[in-house]
C-alpha positions in Angstrom: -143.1 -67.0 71.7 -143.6 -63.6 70.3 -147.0 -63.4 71.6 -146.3 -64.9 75.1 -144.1 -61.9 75.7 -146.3 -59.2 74.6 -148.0 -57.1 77.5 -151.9 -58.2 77.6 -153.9 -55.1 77.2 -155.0 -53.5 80.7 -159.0 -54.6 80.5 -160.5 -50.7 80.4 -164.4 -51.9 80.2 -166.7 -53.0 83.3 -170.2 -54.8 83.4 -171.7 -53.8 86.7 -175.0 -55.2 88.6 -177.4 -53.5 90.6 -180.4 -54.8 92.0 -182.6 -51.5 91.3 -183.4 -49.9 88.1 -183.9 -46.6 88.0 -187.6 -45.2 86.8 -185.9 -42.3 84.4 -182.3 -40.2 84.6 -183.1 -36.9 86.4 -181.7 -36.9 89.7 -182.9 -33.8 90.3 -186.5 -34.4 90.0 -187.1 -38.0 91.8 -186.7 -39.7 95.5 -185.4 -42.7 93.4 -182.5 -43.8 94.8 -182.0 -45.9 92.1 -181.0 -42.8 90.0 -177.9 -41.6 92.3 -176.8 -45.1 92.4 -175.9 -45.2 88.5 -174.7 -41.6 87.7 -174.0 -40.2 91.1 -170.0 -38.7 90.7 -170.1 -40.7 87.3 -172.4 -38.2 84.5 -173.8 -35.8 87.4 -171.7 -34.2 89.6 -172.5 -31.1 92.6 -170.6 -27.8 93.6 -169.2 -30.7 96.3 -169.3 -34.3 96.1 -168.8 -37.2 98.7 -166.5 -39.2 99.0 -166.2 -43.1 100.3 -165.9 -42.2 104.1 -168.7 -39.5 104.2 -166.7 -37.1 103.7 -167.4 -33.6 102.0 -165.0 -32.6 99.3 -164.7 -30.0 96.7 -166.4 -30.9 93.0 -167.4 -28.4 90.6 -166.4 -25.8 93.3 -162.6 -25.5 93.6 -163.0 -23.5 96.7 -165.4 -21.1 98.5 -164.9 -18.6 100.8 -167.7 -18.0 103.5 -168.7 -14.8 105.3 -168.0 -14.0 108.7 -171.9 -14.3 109.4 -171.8 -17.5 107.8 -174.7 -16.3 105.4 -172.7 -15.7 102.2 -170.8 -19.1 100.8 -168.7 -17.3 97.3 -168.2 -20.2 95.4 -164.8 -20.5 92.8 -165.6 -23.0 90.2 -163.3 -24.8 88.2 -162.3 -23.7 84.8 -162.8 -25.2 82.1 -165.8 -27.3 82.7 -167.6 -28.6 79.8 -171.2 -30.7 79.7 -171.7 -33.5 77.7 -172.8 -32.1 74.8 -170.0 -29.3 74.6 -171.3 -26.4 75.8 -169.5 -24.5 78.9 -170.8 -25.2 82.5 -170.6 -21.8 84.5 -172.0 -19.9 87.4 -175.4 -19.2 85.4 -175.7 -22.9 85.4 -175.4 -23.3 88.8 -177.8 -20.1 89.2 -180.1 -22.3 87.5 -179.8 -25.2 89.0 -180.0 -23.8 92.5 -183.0 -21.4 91.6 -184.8 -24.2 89.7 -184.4 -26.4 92.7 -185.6 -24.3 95.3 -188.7 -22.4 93.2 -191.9 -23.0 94.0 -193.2 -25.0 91.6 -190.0 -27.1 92.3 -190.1 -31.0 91.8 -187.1 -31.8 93.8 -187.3 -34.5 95.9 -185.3 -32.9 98.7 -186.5 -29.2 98.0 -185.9 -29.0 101.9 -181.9 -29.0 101.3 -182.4 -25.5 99.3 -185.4 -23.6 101.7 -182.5 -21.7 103.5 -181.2 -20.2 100.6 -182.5 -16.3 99.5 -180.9 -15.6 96.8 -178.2 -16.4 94.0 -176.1 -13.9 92.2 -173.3 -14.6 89.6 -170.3 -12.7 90.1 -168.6 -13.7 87.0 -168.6 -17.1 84.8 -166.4 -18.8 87.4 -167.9 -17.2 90.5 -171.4 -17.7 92.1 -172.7 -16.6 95.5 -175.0 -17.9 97.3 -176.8 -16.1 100.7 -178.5 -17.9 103.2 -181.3 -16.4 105.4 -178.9 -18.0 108.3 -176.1 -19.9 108.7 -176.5 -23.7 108.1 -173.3 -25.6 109.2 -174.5 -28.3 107.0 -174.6 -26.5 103.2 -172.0 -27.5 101.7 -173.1 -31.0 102.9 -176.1 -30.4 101.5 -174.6 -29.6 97.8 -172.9 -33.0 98.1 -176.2 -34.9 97.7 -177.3 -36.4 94.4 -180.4 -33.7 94.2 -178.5 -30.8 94.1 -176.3 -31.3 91.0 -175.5 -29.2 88.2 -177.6 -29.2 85.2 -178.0 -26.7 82.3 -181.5 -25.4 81.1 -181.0 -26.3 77.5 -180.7 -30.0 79.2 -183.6 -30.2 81.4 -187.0 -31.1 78.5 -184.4 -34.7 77.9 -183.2 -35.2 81.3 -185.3 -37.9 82.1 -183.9 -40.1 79.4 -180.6 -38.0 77.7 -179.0 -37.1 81.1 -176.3 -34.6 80.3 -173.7 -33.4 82.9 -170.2 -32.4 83.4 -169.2 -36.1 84.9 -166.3 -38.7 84.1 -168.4 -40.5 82.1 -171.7 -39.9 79.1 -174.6 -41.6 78.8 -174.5 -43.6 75.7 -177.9 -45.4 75.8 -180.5 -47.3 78.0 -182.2 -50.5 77.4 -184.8 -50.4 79.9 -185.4 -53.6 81.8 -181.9 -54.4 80.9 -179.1 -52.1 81.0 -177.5 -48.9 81.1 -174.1 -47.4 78.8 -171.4 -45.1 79.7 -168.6 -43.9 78.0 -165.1 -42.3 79.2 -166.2 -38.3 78.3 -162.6 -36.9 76.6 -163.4 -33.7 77.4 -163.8 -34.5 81.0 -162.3 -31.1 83.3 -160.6 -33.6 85.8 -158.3 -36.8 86.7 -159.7 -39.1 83.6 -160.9 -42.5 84.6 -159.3 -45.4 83.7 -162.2 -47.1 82.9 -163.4 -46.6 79.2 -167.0 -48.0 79.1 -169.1 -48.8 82.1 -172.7 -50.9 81.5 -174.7 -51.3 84.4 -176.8 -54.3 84.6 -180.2 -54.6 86.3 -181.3 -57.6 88.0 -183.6 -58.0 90.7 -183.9 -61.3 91.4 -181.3 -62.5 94.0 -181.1 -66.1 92.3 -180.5 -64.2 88.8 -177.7 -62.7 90.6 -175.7 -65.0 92.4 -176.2 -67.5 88.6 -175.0 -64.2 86.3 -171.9 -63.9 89.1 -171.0 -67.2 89.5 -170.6 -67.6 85.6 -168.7 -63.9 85.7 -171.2 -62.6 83.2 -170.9 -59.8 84.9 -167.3 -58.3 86.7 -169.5 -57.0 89.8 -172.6 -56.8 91.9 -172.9 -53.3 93.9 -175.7 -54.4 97.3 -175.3 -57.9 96.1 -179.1 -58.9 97.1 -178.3 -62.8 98.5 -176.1 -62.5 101.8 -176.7 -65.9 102.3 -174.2 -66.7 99.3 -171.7 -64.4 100.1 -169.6 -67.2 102.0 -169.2 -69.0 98.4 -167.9 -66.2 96.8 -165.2 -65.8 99.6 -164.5 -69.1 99.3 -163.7 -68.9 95.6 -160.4 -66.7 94.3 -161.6 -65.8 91.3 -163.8 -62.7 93.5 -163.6 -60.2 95.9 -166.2 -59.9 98.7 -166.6 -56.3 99.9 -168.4 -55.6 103.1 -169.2 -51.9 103.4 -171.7 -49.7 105.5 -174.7 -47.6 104.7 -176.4 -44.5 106.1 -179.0 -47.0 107.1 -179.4 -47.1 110.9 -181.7 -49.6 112.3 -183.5 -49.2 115.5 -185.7 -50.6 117.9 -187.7 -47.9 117.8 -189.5 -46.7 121.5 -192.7 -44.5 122.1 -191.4 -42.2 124.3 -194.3 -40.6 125.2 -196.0 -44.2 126.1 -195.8 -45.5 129.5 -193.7 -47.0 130.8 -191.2 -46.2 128.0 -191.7 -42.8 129.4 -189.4 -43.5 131.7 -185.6 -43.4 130.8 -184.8 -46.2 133.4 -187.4 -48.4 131.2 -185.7 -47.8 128.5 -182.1 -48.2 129.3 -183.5 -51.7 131.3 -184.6 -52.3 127.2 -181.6 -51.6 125.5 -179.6 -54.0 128.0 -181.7 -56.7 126.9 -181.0 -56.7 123.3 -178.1 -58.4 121.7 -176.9 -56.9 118.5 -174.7 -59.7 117.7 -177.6 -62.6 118.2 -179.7 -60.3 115.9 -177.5 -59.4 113.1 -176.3 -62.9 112.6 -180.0 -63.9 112.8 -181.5 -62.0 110.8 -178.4 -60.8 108.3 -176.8 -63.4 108.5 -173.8 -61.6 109.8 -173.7 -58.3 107.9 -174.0 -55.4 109.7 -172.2 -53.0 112.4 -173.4 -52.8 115.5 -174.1 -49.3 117.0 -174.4 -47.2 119.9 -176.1 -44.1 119.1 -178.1 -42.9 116.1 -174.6 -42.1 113.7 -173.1 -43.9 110.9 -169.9 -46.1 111.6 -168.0 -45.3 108.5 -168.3 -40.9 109.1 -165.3 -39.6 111.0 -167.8 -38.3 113.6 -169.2 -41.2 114.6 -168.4 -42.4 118.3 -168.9 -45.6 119.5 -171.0 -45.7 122.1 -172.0 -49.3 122.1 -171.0 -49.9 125.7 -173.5 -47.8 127.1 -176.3 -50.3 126.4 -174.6 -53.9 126.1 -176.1 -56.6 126.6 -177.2 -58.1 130.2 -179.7 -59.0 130.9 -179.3 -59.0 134.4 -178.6 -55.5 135.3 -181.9 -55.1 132.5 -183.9 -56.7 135.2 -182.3 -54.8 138.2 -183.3 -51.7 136.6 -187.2 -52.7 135.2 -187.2 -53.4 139.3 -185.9 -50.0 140.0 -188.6 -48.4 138.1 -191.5 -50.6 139.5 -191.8 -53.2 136.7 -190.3 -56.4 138.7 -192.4 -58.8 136.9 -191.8 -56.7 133.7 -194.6 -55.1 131.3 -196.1 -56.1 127.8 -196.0 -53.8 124.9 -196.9 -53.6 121.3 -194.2 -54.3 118.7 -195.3 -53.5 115.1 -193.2 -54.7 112.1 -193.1 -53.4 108.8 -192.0 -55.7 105.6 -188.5 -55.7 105.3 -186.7 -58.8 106.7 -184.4 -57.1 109.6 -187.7 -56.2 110.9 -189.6 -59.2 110.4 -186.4 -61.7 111.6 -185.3 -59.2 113.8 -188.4 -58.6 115.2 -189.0 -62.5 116.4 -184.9 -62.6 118.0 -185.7 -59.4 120.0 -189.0 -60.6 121.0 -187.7 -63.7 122.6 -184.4 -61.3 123.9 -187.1 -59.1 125.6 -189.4 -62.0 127.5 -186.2 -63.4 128.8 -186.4 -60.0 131.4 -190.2 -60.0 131.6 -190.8 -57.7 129.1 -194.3 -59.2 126.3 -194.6 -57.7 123.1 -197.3 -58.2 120.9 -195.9 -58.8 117.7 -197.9 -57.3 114.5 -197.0 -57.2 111.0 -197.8 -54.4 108.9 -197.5 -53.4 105.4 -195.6 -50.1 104.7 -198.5 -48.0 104.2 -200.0 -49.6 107.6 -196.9 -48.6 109.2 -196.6 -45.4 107.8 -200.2 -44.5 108.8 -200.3 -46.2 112.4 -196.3 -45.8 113.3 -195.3 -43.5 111.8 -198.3 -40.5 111.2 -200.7 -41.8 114.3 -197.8 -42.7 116.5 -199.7 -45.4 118.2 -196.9 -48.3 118.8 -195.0 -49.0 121.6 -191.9 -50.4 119.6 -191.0 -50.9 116.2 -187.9 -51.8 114.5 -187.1 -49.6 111.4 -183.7 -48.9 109.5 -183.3 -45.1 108.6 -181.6 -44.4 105.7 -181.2 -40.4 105.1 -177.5 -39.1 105.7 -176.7 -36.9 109.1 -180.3 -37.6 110.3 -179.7 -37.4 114.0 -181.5 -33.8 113.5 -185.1 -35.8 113.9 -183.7 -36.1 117.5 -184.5 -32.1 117.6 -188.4 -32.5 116.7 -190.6 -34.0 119.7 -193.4 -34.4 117.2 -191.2 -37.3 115.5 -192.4 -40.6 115.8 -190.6 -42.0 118.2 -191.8 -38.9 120.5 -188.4 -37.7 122.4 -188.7 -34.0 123.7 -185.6 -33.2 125.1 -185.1 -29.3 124.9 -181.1 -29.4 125.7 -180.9 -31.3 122.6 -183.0 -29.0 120.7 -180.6 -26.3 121.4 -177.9 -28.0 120.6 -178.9 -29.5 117.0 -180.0 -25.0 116.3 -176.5 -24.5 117.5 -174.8 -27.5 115.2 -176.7 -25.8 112.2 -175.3 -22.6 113.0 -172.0 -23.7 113.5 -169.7 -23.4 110.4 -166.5 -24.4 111.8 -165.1 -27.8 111.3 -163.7 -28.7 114.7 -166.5 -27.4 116.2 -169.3 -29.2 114.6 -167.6 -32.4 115.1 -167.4 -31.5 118.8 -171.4 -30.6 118.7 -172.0 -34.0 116.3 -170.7 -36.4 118.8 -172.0 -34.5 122.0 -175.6 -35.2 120.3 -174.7 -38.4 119.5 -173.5 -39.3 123.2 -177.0 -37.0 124.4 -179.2 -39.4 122.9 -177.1 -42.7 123.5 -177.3 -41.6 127.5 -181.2 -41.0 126.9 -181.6 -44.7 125.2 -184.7 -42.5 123.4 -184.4 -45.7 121.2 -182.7 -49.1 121.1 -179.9 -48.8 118.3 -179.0 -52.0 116.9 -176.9 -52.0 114.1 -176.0 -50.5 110.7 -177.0 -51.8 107.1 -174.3 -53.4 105.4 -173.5 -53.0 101.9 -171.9 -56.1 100.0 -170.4 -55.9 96.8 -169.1 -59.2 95.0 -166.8 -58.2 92.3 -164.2 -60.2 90.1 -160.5 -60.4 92.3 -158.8 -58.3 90.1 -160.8 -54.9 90.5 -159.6 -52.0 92.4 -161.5 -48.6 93.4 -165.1 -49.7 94.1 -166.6 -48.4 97.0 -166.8 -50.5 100.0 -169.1 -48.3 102.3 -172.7 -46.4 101.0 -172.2 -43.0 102.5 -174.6 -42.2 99.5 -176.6 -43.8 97.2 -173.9 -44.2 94.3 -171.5 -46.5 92.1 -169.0 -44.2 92.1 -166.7 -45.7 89.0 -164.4 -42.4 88.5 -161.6 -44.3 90.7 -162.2 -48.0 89.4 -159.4 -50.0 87.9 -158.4 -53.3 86.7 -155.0 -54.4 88.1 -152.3 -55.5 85.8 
């Protein structure tokens, strides 16, 4: 009787799946999303940090103060701040990290992210500033991204397999080909986590995943590889099916430098041909946002702009009429590998000939793509998901694959980076986004969706993929 009264103790440990495992632990020094995706927020963490939505908000950095030029960012840390293995993170460690990640001999896989700055000075232990050569509206985005975390030199020879930072959580050990350990870090400078001990599991195969699930051998599955299963696990109460977004946009891609998609009418007649819907259930079997423009759904900037290319079909034709293409035109469509491409490829094929408009379908392998697509630029469509954050900037550089020189927009992307003020950018973001939508340089079709299956009674995973991460800092079991 005793014993059915007691409280049962609140479940403070968490077996996690991912489908990637990462090749070693040094965010800093690898493209490997795979990396970001286990200690993103959780051992590594940046002067700023994202959040769920996008969003950019204070991490190691407390607050900064930026000059009137918007040149000089003076950044407050918190302190307080330990690493890992005791020792006190201050402003020479972010000296470091910053100076190490922009040198020349630099590694960094995102080196790009650190070219504007000129120079760092510490101020004090709990005060770094940081010049730019000019202002860049996106910086502190920028410091958000896995790559430009904190790290201290007396770290860096172990990093690739002893990853030490000022996170929520310590690495405890690897197994490779298996599994990876955290730990709650008591020394941690902020909110502590509720969880105690985190172990993410790798496995890669999609029918390895839905078995270890099923069986709850593991309490979650972060980009749960098998979509086609998901309606099961709705179906049973014992899990939770999240649906979230990524930064992945996926487009039918247009040559706008090859007749006739030249020609804006052309494309727009394109773009009213497709229909997102047919596709993503199709070929994603449901998962995925449609889109409008070339923006994420899930950042506060994003507007929807869907309606400016919906699907008829008839006014499609009206217009390939209107440009002198009444019987249509034939095209090349080149596919790489991944299955919205390859599926998607065959339902917008068949959405296409229904106006007139042939496409000879071929199938490449990456590095095909990447040499005839992407380098030599000789396609005339091509469907291809792209996966950076706040990339509408390609937009700005006609040498891009997809060939679109429009100089207004030029302007306004060098006026966007040199915009520092909140309310402004977001003016200037969704003017680009509505610049490009009313240009249909590209057919925009929908946006990657993330699933995560996880047991009912969690709370705090992410839902959306703003960045590649597994952010546990906020997870909970409920009571």
């Amino acid at each position: 009787m005793f014993a059915a009264l007691s409280a049962q103790a609140q479940q403070t440990d968490l077996t996690i799946a991912l489908q990637l495992e990462p090749p070693h632990l040094d965010p800093t020094s690898a493209a490997a999303g795979a990396i970001d995706s286990v200690l993103y927020a959780n051992v590594f963490e940046g002067l700023t940090r994202f959040m769920s939505d996008g969003s950019v908000v204070p991490g190691l950095a407390k607050s900064w103060d930026i000059s009137e030029d918007g040149t000089v960012y003076t950044f407050h840390l918190h302190d307080g701040v330990v690493f890992h293995d005791g020792t006190t993170m201050d402003a020479e460690d972010v000296k470091f990290s910053l100076d190490r990640a922009r040198a020349e001999d630099s590694v960094n896989a995102q080196k790009a992210l650190f070219a504007g700055i000129t120079d760092v000075t510490v101020v004090d232990p709990l005060t770094v500033q940081v010049t730019l050569s000019q202002p860049d509206g996106n910086f502190l985005f920028n410091m958000a991204w896995g790559d430009a975390v904190i790290v201290a030199p007396e770290t860096i020879d172990g990093i690739k397999q002893t990853p030490i930072g000022t996170g929520a959580f310590h690495f405890v050990d690897w197994t490779q080909g298996d599994s990876i350990r955290l730990e709650r870090f008591g020394e941690y400078w902020g909110a502590p986590p509720a969880l105690e001990t985190a172990t993410f599991k790798f496995i890669s195969d999609p029918t390895a995943a839905f078995a270890a699930m099923m069986a709850q051998d593991i309490d979650a599955f972060a980009g749960f590889p098998a979509p086609e299963n998901l309606p099961l696990f709705e179906a049973d109460p014992r899990f939770q099916v999240l649906v979230g977004s990524t930064e992945g946009e996926t487009i039918l891609a247009m040559n706008n430098k090859q007749p006739p998609l030249d020609n804006v009418m052309v494309r727009e007649a394109v773009a009213h041909a497709i229909d997102r819907q047919a596709i993503i259930d199709g070929a994603m079997f449901g998962l995925g946002t449609p889109i409008g423009t070339h923006f994420a759904p899930h950042n506060p900037d994003y507007v929807d702009l869907t309606g400016l290319s919906n699907y008829d079909p008839a006014k499609s034709k009206a217009l390939l009429a209107e440009a002198g293409y009444p019987d249509g035109f034939t095209t090349t469509l080149k596919l790489p590998p991944p299955s919205y491409a390859r599926r998607g490829g065959e339902i917008i094929a068949a959405q296409l000939r229904a106006v007139g408009i042939q496409t000879e379908i071929t199938n490449l392998e990456w590095a095909q793509w990447l040499e005839e697509v992407f380098r030599g630029k000789d396609f005339g469509m091509t469907i291809v998901s792209h996966t950076e954050p706040f990339d509408i900037g390609i937009y700005a550089r006609p040498d891009y694959y997809f060939q679109y020189d429009n100089p207004a927009f030029q302007d306004l992307m060098k006026t966007l980076t040199a915009t520092t003020d909140p309310a402004k950018r977001s003016e200037l973001i969704k003017e680009a986004e509505t610049v490009i939508a009313k240009d249909y340089v590209n057919g925009y079709l929908f946006q990657l969706a993330f699933p995560t299956v996880a047991d009912a009674r969690l709370r705090g995973l992410w839902q959306n993929a703003p960045t590649q991460a597994t952010d546990l800092t906020g997870v909970s079991w409920a009571e």
